[in-house]
C-alpha positions in Angstrom: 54.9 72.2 97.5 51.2 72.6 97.2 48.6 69.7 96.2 48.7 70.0 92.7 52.8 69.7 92.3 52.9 66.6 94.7 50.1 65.0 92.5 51.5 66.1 89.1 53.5 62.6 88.8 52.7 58.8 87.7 50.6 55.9 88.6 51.3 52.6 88.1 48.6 49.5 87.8 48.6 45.9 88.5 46.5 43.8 86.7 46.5 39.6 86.5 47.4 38.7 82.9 46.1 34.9 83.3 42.4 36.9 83.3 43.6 39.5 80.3 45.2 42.0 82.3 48.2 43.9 80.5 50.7 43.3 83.0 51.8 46.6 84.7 50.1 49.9 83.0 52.2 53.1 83.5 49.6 56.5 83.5 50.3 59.9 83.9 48.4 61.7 86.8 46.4 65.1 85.9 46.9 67.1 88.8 44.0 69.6 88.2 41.0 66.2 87.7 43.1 63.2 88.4 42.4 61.8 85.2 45.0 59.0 84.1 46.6 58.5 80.9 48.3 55.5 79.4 51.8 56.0 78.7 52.8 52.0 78.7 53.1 48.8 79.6 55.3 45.9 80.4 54.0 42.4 80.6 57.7 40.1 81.6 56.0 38.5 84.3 52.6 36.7 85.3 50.1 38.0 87.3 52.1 41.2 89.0 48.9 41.9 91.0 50.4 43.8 93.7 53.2 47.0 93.0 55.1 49.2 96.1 57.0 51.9 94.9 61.0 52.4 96.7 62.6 56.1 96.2 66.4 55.9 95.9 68.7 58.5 95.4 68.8 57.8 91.9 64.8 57.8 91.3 62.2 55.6 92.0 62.1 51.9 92.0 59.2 50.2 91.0 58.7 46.5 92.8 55.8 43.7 91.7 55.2 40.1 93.0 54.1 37.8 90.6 51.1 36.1 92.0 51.9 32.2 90.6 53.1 28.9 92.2 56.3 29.3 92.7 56.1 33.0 92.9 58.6 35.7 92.2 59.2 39.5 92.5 60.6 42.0 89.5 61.7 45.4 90.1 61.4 48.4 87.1 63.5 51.2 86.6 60.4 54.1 85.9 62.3 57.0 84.9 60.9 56.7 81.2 57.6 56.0 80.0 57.0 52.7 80.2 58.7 50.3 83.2 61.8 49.0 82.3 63.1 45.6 84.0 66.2 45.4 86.2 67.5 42.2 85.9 65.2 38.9 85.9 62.4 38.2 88.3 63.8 36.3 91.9 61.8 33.5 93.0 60.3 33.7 96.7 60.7 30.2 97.4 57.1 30.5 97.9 54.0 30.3 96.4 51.3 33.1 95.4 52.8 36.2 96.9 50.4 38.5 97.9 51.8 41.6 98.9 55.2 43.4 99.6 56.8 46.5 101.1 60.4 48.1 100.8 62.1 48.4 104.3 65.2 49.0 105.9 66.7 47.8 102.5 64.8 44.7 102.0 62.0 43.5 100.1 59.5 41.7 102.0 56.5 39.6 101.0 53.6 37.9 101.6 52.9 34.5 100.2 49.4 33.7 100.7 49.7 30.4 99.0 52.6 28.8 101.2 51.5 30.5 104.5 55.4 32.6 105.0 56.8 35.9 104.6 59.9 36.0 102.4 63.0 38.9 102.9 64.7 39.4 100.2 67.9 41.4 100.3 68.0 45.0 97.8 71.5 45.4 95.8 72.2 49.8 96.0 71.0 50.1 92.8 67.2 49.0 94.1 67.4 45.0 92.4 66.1 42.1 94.8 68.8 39.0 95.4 67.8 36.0 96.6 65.9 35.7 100.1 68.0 35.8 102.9 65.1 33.9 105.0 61.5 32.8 104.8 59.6 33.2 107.9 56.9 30.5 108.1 53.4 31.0 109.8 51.1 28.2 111.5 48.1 27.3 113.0 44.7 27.5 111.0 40.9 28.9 111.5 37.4 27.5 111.7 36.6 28.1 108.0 36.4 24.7 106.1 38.0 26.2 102.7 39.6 29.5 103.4 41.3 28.9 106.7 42.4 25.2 106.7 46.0 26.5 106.9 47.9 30.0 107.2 47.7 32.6 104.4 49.3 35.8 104.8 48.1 38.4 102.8 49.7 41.1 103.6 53.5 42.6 105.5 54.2 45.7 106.3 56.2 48.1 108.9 54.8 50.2 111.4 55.2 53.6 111.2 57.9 53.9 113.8 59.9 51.4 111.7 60.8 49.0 114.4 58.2 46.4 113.8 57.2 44.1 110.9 53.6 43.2 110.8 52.1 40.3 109.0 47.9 39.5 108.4 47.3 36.1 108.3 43.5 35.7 106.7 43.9 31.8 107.5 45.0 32.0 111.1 43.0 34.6 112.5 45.8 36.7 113.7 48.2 39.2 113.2 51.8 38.7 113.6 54.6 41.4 114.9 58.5 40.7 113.9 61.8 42.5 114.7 63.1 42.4 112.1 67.5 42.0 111.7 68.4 43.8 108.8 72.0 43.0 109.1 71.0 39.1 109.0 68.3 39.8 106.8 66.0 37.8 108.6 62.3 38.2 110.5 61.8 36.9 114.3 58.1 36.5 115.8 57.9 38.9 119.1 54.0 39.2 119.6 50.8 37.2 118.1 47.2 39.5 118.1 44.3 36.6 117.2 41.2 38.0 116.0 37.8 36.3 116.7 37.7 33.1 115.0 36.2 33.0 111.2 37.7 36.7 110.7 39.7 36.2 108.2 42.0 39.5 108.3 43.2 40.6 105.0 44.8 44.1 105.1 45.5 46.9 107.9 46.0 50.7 107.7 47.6 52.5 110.5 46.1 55.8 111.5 48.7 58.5 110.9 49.7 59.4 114.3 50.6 56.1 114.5 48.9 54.7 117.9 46.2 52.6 115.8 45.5 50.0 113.2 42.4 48.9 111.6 42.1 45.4 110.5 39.6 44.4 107.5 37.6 41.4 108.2 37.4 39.5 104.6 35.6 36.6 105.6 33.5 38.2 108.2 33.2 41.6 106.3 33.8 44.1 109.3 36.7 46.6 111.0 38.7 45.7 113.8 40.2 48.9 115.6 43.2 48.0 117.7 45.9 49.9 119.9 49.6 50.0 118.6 52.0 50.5 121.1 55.8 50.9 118.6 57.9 50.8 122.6 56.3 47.1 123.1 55.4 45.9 120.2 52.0 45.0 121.0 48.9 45.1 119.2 45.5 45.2 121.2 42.1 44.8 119.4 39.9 47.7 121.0 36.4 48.2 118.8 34.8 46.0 116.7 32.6 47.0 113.9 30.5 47.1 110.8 30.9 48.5 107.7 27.3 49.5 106.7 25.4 52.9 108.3 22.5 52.2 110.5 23.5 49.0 111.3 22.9 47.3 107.7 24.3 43.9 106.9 25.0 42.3 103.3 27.4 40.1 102.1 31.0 41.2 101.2 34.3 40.4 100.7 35.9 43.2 102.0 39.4 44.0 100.4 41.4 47.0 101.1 40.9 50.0 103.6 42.3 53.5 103.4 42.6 56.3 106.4 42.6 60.1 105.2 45.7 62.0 105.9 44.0 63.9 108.9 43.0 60.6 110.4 39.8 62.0 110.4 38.0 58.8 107.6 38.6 55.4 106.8 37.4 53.8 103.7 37.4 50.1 102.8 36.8 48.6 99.9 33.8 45.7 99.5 33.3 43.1 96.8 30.2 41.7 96.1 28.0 44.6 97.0 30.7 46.4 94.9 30.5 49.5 97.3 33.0 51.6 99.1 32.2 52.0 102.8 32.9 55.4 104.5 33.7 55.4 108.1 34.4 58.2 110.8 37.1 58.1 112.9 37.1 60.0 115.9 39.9 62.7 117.3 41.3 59.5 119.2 41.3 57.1 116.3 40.4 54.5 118.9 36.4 54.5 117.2 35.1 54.2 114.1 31.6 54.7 112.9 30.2 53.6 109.3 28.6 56.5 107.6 28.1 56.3 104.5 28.1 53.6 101.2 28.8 54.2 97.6 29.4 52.8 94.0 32.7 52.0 93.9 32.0 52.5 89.8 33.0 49.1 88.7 32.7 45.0 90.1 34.8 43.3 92.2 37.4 46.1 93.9 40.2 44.5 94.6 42.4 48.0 96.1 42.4 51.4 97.0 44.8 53.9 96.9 44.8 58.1 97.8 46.8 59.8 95.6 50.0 61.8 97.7 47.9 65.0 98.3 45.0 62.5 99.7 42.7 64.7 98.2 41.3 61.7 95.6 40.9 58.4 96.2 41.2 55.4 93.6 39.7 52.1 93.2 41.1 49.1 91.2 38.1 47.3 89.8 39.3 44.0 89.0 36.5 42.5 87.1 35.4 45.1 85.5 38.6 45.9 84.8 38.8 49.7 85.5 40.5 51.9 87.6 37.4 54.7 88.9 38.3 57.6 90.8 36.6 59.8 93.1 37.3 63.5 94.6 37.0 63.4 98.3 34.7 65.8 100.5 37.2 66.9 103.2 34.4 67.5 105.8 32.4 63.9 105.3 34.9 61.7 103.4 32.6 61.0 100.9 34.2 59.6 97.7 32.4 61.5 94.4 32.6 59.8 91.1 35.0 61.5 88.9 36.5 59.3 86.2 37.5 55.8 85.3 40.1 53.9 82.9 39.3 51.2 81.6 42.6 48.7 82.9 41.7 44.4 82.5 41.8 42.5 85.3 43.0 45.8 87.3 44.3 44.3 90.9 46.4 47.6 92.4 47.7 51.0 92.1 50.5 52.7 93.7 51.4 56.5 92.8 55.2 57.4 92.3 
């Protein structure tokens, strides 16, 4: 299958419909300018700011948390046009999930509002029951607003699948789990701190799999750590800017990216609204900013490559367009290609 088959498919868009968003947007993808076109939407539930895509045997399963107090995920049957509900939206028994990821036949997620990580059990036919456990966080960091108690932000599995990770913006740290999927339930086995007043939002593992880099959101900057799946240990290893030449400006750095050959990492930075472009090197163990661009809206919330990795997207939440750019496969430098205009845009997944 070349590029163009495995990126002639959909994409589907968050948005937060208390600030006018639409719900979840359906597009098609055009696989010759990765151009998107509306095909639909479905607004059932509030604020589905985050979206993971699950492929069963019988298609693909869309997922969503909804990002309220208490907060709730919904799954979507996507074989049609527009997203079509399975069954009603299951409560968390948490508030403001964040984030979640299909595994081992679960649905995990994480609240940033209660602090926890949720697991929810998935029926064959892809719909969420009701959590089989809720993994509470603790501790808190030195910020007098942000960090006053945990916050996970994000859960995910390492590439081996044999760990569970969860970022904790209010605690500094990053959590590893085994994780029982028999039982259905999340136990803590390692705890990585970050220096104080980091705030870690998101991490991207580098595609061989031996590191992670952790985005500073608080104190905008990359954390480059060792993964080691046979431990389950995570060890900081590099820590730097996002900025060339050693340039500092405020941000509120959101979501990073790695290139399929490991070879860039890009993260996304609100308030300068900029995409940074960092170079990995043939170890992954050091990463040097490089470059800066328009990310071609405000405020961007996400980014995603599309399957081929040959494009990369950015969901501009307050501007409230998706913009996205063709990739230079010798610098990683994003070039402007398009945008769709998508209120309150807040992800997008491709499936």
């Amino acid at each position: 299958m070349d590029a163009k088959d495995r990126d002639r498919g959909r994409a589907f868009i968050g948005s937060f419909t208390s600030a006018g968003g639409r719900g979840i947007v359906a597009a098609r993808v055009d696989p010759d300018t990765g151009a998107l076109t509306v095909t639909g939407a479905v607004n059932d539930v509030a604020d589905p700011s985050y979206l993971t895509v699950r492929h069963l045997h019988t298609g693909p399963v869309l997922y969503a948390v909804s990002e309220t107090a208490p907060g709730a995920v919904a799954a979507y049957d996507v074989a049609g046009p527009v997203p079509r509900p399975l069954g009603a939206p299951v409560t968390v028994r948490a508030d403001e999930p964040t984030h979640l990821t299909a595994t081992h036949g679960h649905l995990l997620t994480a609240n940033y509002g209660s602090g926890s990580v949720t697991v929810l059990p998935l029926a064959d036919d892809g719909t969420p029951r009701a959590p089989s456990g809720v993994m509470r966080h603790e501790g808190r960091g030195p910020h007098p607003d942000r960090q006053l108690a945990p916050h996970a932000h994000q859960v995910l599995p390492d590439p081996s699948g044999r760990w569970v990770l969860s970022v904790d913006l209010g605690t500094d740290s990053v959590r590893v789990c085994s994780f029982n999927a028999q039982a259905g339930e999340l136990t803590l086995h390692s705890t990585t701190a970050l220096p104080p007043g980091t705030g870690p939002r998101h991490l991207v593992f580098h595609p061989a799999g031996h590191h992670a880099y952790v985005l500073g959101e608080l104190r905008p900057g990359l954390t480059v750590c060792r993964w080691d799946a046979a431990t389950g240990v995570l060890e900081p290893a590099q820590e730097t800017g996002l900025f060339p030449d050693g340039a500092d400006a405020p941000a509120s750095p959101s979501a990073p990216a790695v290139s399929r050959d490991g070879r860039h990492l890009w993260a996304a930075l609100r308030g300068p609204d900029a995409i940074a472009v960092l170079a990995l090197d043939e170890t992954g163990e050091h990463a040097k900013p490089v470059a800066s661009v328009p990310c071609g809206g405000h405020w961007p919330r996400d980014l995603a490559l599309n399957p081929s990795g040959t494009r990369l997207y950015a969901a501009n939440e307050r501007s409230g367009d998706i913009t996205w750019f063709d990739l230079d496969p010798a610098t990683g430098i994003p070039d402007r290609a398009g945008s769709l205009g998508i209120p309150a845009a807040s992800s997008v997944v491709f499936g």
